[in-house]
C-alpha positions in Angstrom: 0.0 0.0 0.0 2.8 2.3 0.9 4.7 2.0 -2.7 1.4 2.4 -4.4 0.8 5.6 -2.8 4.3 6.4 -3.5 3.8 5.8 -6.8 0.9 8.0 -7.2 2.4 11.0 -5.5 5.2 11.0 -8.1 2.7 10.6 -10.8 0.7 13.4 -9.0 4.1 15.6 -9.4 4.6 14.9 -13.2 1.1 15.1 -14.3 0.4 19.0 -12.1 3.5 20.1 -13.8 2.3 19.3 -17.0 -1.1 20.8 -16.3 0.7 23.6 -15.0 2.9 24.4 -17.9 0.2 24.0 -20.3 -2.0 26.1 -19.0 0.6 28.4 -18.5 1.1 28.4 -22.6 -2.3 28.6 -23.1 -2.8 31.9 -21.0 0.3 33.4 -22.7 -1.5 32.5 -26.3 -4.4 33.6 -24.7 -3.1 36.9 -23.5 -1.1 37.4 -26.8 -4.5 37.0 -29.0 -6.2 39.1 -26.7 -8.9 41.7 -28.4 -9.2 44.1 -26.1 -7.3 46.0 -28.4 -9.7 45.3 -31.2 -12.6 46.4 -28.9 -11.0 49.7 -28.2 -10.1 50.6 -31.9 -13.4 49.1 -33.0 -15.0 51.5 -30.1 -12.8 54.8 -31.0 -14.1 53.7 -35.0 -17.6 54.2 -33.8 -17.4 57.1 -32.1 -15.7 58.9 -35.1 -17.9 57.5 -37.5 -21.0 59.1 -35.6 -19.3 61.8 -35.1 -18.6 62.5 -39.1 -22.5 61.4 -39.2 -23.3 63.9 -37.1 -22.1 66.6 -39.0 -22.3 65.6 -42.4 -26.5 65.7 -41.2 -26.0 69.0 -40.0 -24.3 70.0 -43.0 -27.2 68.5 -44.9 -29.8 70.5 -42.9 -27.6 73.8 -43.8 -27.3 72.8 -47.7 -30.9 72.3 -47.9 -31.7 75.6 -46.4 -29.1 77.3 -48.6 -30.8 76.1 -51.6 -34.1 76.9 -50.4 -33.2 80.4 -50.3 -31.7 80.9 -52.9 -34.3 79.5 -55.7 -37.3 79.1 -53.5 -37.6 75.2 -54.3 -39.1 73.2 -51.9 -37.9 69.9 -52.6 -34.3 71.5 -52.7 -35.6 71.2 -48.4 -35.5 67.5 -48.7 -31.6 67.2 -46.9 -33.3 69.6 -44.4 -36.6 67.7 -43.6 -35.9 65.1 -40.6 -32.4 66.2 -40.2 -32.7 67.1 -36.5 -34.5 64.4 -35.7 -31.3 61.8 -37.3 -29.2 64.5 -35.9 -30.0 64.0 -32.3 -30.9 60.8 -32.2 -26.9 60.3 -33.4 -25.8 62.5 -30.7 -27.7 60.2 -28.0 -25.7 57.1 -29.4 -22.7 59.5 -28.7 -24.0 60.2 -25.1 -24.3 56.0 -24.7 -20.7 55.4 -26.2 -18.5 57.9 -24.3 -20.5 57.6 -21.0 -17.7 57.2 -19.0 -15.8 59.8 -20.2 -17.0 63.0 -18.8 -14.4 65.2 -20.8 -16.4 63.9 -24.0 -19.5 64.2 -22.2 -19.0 67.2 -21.7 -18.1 68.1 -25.2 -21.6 66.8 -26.1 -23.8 69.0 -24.0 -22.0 71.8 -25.5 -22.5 70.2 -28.8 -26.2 69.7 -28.1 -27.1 73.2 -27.4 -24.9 74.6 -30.4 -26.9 72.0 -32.8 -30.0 73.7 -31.2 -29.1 77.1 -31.8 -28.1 76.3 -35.3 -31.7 74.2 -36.2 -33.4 77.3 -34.4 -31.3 79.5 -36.9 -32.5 77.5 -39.7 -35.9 76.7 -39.5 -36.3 80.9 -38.6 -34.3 81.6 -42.1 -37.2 78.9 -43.6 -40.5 80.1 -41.8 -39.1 83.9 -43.6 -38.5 82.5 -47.1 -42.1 80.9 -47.0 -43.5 84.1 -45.4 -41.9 85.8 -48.7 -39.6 87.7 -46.6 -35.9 88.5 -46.9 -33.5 86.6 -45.0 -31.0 88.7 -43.2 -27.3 88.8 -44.4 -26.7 88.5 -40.9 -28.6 85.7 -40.5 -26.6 83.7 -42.6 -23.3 85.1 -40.8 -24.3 83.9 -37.7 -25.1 80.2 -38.9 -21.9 80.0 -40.4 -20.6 81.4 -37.2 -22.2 78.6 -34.9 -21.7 75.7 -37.9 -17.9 76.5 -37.2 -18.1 76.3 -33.1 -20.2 72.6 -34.0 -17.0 71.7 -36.6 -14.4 72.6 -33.8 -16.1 70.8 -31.0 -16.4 67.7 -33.3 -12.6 67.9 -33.9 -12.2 68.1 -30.5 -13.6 65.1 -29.3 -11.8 63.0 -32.2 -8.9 64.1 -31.4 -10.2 63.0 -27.4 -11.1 59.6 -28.9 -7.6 58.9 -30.9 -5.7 60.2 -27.5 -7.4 57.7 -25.5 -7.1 54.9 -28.2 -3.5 55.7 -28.5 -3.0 55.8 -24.4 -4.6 52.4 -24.4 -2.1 50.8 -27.1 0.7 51.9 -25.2 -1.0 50.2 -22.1 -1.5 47.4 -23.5 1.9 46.7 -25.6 3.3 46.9 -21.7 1.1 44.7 -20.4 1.2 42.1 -23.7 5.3 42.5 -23.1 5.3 41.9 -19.2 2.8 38.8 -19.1 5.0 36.3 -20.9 7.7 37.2 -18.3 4.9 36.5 -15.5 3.9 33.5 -16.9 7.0 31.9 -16.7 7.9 33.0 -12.8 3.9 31.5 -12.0 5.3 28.3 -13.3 8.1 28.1 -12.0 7.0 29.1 -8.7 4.1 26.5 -8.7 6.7 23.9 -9.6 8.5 24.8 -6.7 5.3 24.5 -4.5 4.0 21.2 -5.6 7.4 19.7 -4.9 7.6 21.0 -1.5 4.0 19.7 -1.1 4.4 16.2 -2.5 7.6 16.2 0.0 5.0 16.8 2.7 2.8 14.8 1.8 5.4 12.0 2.4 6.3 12.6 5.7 2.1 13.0 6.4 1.7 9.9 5.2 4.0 7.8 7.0 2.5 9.7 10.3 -1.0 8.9 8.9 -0.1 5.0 8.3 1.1 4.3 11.6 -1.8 6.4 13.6 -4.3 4.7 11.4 -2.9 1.5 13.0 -3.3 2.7 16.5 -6.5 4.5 15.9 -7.7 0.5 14.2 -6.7 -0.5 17.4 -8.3 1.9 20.0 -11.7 1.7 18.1 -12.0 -2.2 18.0 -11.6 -1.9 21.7 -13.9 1.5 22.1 -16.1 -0.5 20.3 -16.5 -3.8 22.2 -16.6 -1.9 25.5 -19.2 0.9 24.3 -21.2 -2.2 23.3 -21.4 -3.5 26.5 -21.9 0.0 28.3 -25.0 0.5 25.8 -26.0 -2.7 26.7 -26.1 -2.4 30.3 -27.8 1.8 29.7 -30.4 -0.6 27.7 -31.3 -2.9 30.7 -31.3 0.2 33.0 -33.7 2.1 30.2 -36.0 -1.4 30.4 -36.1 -0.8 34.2 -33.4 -3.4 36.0 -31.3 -0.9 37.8 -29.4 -4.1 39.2 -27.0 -4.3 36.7 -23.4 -2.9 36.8 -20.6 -2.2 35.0 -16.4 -3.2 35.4 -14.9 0.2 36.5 -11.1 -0.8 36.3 -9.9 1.0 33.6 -9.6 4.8 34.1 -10.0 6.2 30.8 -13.5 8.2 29.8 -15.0 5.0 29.5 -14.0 3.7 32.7 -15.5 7.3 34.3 -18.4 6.3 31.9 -19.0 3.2 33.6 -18.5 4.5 37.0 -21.2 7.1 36.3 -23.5 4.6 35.0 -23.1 2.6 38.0 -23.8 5.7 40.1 -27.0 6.3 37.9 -28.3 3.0 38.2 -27.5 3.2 42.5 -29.7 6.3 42.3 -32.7 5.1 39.7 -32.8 2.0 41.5 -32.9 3.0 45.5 -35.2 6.0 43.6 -37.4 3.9 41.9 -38.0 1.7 44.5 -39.0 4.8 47.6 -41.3 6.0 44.5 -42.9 2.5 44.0 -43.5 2.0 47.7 -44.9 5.3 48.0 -46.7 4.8 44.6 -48.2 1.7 46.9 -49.0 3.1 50.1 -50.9 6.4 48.3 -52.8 3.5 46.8 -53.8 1.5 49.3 -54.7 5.0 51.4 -56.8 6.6 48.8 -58.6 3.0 48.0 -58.7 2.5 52.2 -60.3 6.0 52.6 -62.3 5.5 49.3 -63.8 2.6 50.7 -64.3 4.1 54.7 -65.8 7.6 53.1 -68.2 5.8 50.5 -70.3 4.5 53.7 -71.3 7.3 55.7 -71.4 9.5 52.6 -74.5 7.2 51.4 -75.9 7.6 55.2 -75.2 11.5 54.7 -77.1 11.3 51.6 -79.6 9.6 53.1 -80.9 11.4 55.3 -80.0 14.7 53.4 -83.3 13.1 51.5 -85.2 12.6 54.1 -85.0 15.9 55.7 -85.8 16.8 51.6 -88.9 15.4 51.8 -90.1 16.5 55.2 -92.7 19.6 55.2 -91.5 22.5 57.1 -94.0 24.7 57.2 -92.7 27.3 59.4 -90.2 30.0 57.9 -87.1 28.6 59.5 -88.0 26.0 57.8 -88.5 27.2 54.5 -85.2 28.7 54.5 -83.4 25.3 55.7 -84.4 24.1 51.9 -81.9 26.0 49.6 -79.0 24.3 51.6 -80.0 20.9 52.1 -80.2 21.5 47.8 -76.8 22.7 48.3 -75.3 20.1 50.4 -76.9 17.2 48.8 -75.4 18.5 45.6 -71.9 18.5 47.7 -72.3 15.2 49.0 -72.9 14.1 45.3 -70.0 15.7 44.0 -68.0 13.7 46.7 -69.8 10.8 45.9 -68.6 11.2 42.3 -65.2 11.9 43.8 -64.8 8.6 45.7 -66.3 6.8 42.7 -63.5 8.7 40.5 -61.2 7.0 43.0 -62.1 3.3 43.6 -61.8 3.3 39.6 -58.4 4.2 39.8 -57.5 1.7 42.4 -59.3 -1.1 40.4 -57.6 -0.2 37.5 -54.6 0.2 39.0 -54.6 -3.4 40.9 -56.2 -4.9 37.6 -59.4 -5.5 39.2 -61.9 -3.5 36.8 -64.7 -6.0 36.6 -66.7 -6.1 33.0 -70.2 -6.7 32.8 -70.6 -7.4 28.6 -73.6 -6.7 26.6 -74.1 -6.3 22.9 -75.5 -2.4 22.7 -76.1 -0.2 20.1 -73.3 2.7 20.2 -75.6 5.5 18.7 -78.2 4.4 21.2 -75.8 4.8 24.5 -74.2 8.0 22.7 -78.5 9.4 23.2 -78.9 8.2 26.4 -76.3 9.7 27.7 -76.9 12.8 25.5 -80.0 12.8 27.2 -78.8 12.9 30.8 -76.4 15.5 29.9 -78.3 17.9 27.5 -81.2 17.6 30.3 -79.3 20.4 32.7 -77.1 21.8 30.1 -79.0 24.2 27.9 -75.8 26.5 26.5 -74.6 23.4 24.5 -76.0 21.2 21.3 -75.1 17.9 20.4 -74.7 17.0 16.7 -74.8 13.4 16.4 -73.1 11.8 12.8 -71.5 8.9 11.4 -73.4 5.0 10.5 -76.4 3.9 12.2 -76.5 0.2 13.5 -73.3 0.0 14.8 -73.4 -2.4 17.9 -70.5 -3.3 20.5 -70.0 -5.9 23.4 -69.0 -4.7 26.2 -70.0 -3.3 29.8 -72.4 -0.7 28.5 -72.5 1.3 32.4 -68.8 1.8 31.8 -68.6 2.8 28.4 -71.5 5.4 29.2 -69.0 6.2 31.7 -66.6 6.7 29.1 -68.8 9.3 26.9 -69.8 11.3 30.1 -66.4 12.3 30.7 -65.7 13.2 27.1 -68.7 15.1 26.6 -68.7 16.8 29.5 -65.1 17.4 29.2 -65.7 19.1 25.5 -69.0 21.0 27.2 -66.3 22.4 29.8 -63.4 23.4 27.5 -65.4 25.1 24.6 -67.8 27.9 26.9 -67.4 30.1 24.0 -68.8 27.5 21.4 -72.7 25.9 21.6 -71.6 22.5 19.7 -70.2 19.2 20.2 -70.3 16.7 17.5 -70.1 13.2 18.6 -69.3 10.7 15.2 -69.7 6.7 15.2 -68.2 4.9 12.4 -66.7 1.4 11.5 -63.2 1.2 11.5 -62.5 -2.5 10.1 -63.0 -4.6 13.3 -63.2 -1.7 15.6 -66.3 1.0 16.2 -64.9 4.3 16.4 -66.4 7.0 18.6 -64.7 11.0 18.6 -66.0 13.6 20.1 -65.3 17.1 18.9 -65.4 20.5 20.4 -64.7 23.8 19.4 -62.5 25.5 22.7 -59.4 26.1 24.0 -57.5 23.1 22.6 -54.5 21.5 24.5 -50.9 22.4 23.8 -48.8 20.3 21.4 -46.3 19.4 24.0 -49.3 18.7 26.8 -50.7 15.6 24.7 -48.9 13.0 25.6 -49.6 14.0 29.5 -53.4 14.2 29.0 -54.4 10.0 30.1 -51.7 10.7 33.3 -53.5 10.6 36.5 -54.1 14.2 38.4 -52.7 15.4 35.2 -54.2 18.8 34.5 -53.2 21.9 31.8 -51.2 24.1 34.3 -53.4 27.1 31.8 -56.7 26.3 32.2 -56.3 24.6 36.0 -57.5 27.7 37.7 -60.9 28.2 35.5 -61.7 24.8 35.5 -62.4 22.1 38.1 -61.7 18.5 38.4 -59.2 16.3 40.0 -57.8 14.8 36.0 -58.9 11.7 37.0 -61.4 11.2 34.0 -59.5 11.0 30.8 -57.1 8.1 32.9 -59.8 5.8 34.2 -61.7 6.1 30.5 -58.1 5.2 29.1 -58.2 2.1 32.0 -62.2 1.7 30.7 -61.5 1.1 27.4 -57.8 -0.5 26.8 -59.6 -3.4 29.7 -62.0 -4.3 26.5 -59.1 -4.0 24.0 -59.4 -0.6 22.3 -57.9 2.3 22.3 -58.4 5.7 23.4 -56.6 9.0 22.0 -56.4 13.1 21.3 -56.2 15.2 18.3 -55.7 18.8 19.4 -54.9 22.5 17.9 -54.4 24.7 20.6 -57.4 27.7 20.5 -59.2 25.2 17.9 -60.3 22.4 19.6 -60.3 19.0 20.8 -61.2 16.0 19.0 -61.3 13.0 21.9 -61.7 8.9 19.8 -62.1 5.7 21.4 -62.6 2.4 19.7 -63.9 -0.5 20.7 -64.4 -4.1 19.2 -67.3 -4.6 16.9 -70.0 -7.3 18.1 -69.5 -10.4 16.2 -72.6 -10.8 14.0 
C-alpha cells in the first residue's frame, strides 16, 4: 500500500506540472491573442464614425436651407426635412458610447445646445423665405458662425477619442510585453510548490499510516466496550437498575461506567421509595375511598329525608336552599370517591366487565340525554353510520362518553356545539367527540391520560381532579381498544375511542 501511494504521489508531481505548464502556454496565447485592443479601436471607430454622421446631417440641414433660399424650391428642403431628428438621435448614441468619459461628455452637451441654436437658426431663415420675406445677411453670418463652433467641437472630441485609443495601445503593448515574463515565474514558482507539497505529503503519510494502525486498534476496543456500556444503559432504560458495570480502567470509558453505576445506585434505590410510596398512596386513597363511601350514602340519606319532610314554618322554608346545596356536595363527593375506587381497580387490575351487545348510537342518546337535560348553553350533533353495535360493559362505556362530553362541554364555553361521530373502522367502532375551545398544547398531549394530570393554563378556570381521561383510558384498553387526542391549541379538541365490533 505504501509503494502504491508512492507511486501515485510521483505521478501526481509529473502530471500538475504538465497541467501547469500547459495552461501556462495557453494563457500566454491567450493573452497574446487578446482583443481588447480590437474592442477599443473598434469603439474609438464608432465614435468617429457618428461623429462624421453627425455633422455631415448637419451639413445636410444647412445645404438644404441654402438652396431653399436661394431658388425658393421646396424639394431642394428635402436634406433639411428630418435632419434634426437623425441629428439628435446620433448625438444620443454618442452620449451612450462615451459615458464614461466625462471630458467627451462634456463636449456633447456643448455640442447639443450649439446644434439647437443652429436648427433654431435655420428653420427661422425657412419660416421667412415661405413668409416671402428677406433673410438677413446677418442671418446667414451667424449660422456660419455657430456651424464653425459645432466643426471645432467635433474635432475636438476626435482628437479626445484617438488620444485615448492611442493611451490604451501603449498600455496594452506593456502589459502584452510583461505577461509572458509572468507566466514563466507562476510556473516556476508552482513547480516549486508542488514539490515542497508532495515532500510533505510524504512525511504526512508515513504519520497517517502508523496512527491509522493505532487508531484501528483503540476503536476495535472503544467499540467492544461501548457495546457492553450500551447494553447495560439498555437494561437500566428497560427498568433493571441491578446491573453494573467493570470500572477498572480509568480512561472516559472507565469514568463512563462508574457514572452509569452511580446512575443505576440512584434510579434504582429512587425507583424503588417511589414505587413504595406509589403503593401506600394506593392503598390510602382506596382504604379512605372505601371508609368515606359508607357514611357518605348515610349522609345522603338522610340529606333526602330531611328533603322530603314539610317544614311549614319560615325557619323551615329557609333550611331548603341548603340541604339542595349540600346534597349536591355530597354528590360531588360521591362522584369523587367513585372517581377514585376506579383508579384503584384499574390500578390493581381488578376492573370488573359486565358485557352486553349495545347499540353505540343508542348509548351516545342516552347519555346525551342525561347530559343535555341540565345543560342548555350546549347542542349535540350526532353523525357517522347507524347500527353499529358493540360488546361490552355498557354502564362503563357510558362512563366513558360522560367524561368526554362533559369534558368538550367544559373546555369550549365560547362554542354551543359538540359533535359526537360513530363509524366502523374494520374490526373496531370508532367514537370521537369534537369540540370547538381552548384546545390543549402540542407538548401537553402525551400527558393528557396521566392521572391528576391537568393543563397548568386552564387549572385555575376549570375544576376536576384529572382523574377522568385516565380511568376512561383504563375503561376502554380493559376491552381492548384504544383511546386517543387530536388537538390545535385555541381550535379544539377531537377525543376517539374504539372499541371491538360485536360479532354478527
Amino acid at each position: 500500500m505504501k509503494g502504491s501511494f508512492i507511486k501515485n504521489l510521483h505521478r501526481a508531481f509529473v502530471l500538475t506540472t504538465l497541467l501547469l505548464l500547459t495552461v501556462s502556454l495557453a494563457s500566454y496565447i491567450t493573452i497574446y491573442q487578446s482583443n481588447r485592443k480590437a474592442v477599443w479601436v473598434n469603439h474609438t471607430e464608432r465614435v468617429l464614425e457618428k461623429l462624421e454622421l453627425l455633422i455631415s446631417n448637419l451639413k445636410d440641414a444647412e445645404t438644404g436651407v441654402r438652396g431653399y433660399i436661394i431658388t425658393g424650391d421646396p424639394e431642394t428642403l428635402e436634406p433639411y426635412v428630418g435632419s434634426y431628428e437623425r441629428t439628435a438621435k446620433t448625438h444620443r448614441e454618442l452620449v451612450l458610447l462615451t459615458r464614461d468619459n466625462a471630458t467627451q461628455q462634456e463636449a456633447l452637451s456643448r455640442l447639443s445646445n450649439t446644434i439647437s441654436d443652429r436648427y433654431m437658426a435655420l428653420t427661422r431663415q425657412v419660416r421667412l423665405k415661405r413668409e416671402g420675406k428677406q433673410v438677413a445677411l446677418s442671418s446667414v453670418t451667424k449660422g456660419k458662425k455657430i456651424m464653425d463652433e459645432a466643426r471645432s467641437l467635433v474635432k475636438e472630441m476626435q482628437r479626445e477619442e484617438r488620444r485615448l485609443l492611442a493611451r490604451r495601445t501603449k498600455q496594452w503593448q506593456t502589459l502584452s510585453s510583461l505577461t509572458p515574463f509572468l507566466i514563466v515565474f507562476i510556473t516556476l514558482v508552482s513547480i516549486l510548490v508542488t514539490y515542497y507539497f508532495c515532500r510533505e505529503l510524504k512525511i504526512v503519510y508515513y504519520k497517517n499510516t502508523k496512527l491509522h494502525r493505532d487508531l484501528q486498534r483503540k476503536s476495535i476496543e472503544t467499540e467492544r466496550r461501548l457495546k457492553i456500556i450500551q447494553g447495560v444503559a439498555d437494561r437500566v432504560a428497560a427498568g433493571d437498575y441491578s446491573v453494573r458495570l467493570n470500572e477498572k480502567q480509568s480512561d472516559i470509558l472507565g469514568n463512563l461506567a462508574t457514572n452509569l453505576n452511580s446512575m443505576a445506585i440512584s434510579l434504582e434505590y429512587s425507583f424503588n421509595a417511589i414505587k413504595e410510596l406509589m403503593i401506600k398512596k394506593d392503598d390510602f386513597i382506596s382504604i379512605a375511598a372505601h371508609e368515606l363511601k359508607t357514611p357518605l350514602t348515610s349522609i345522603k340519606a338522610y340529606l333526602q329525608f330531611i328533603g322530603r319532610a314539610k317544614l311549614e314554618s319560615e325557619e323551615g322554608k329557609k333550611v331548603y336552599p341548603f340541604i339542595a346545596k349540600a346534597n349536591e356536595q355530597t354528590n360531588r363527593l360521591t362522584n369523587i370517591i367513585k372517581d377514585l375506587l376506579d383508579v384503584a381497580r384499574i390500578n390493581e387490575g381488578q376492573l370488573a366487565l359486565s358485557k352486553i351487545v349495545f347499540s353505540m348510537r343508542e348509548a351516545v342518546l342516552e347519555v346525551a340525554d342525561e347530559i343535555f337535560y341540565s345543560i342548555k348553553t350546549h347542542e349535540l350533533v350526532l353523525e357517522g353510520e347507524p347500527d353499529l353495535f358493540v360488546e361490552a360493559d355498557k354502564l362503563r362505556i357510558e362512563q366513558v362518553l360522560v367524561n368526554l362530553i362533559s369534558n368538550a362541554i367544559k373546555y369550549s364555553p365560547g362554542s354551543h356545539k359538540i359533535i359526537v361521530e360513530v363509524k366502523q373502522t374494520g374490526p373496531f367502532v370508532r367514537v370521537s367527540v369534537r369540540d370547538f375551545g381552548i384546545g390543549i398544547p402540542k407538548e401537553k398531549l402525551p400527558l393528557v391520560f396521566e392521572r391528576y394530570f391537568r393543563v397548568e393554563e386552564s387549572s385555575q378556570n376549570y375544576g376536576g381532579m384529572g382523574l377522568g381521561l385516565y380511568i376512561s383510558k383504563g375503561i376502554v384498553e380493559k376491552h381492548g381498544g384504544s383511546i386517543g387526542v387530536i388537538s390545535n391549541e385555541g381550535r379544539g379538541s377531537t377525543f376517539w375511542f374504539t372499541l371491538p365490533a360485536a360479532q354478527k
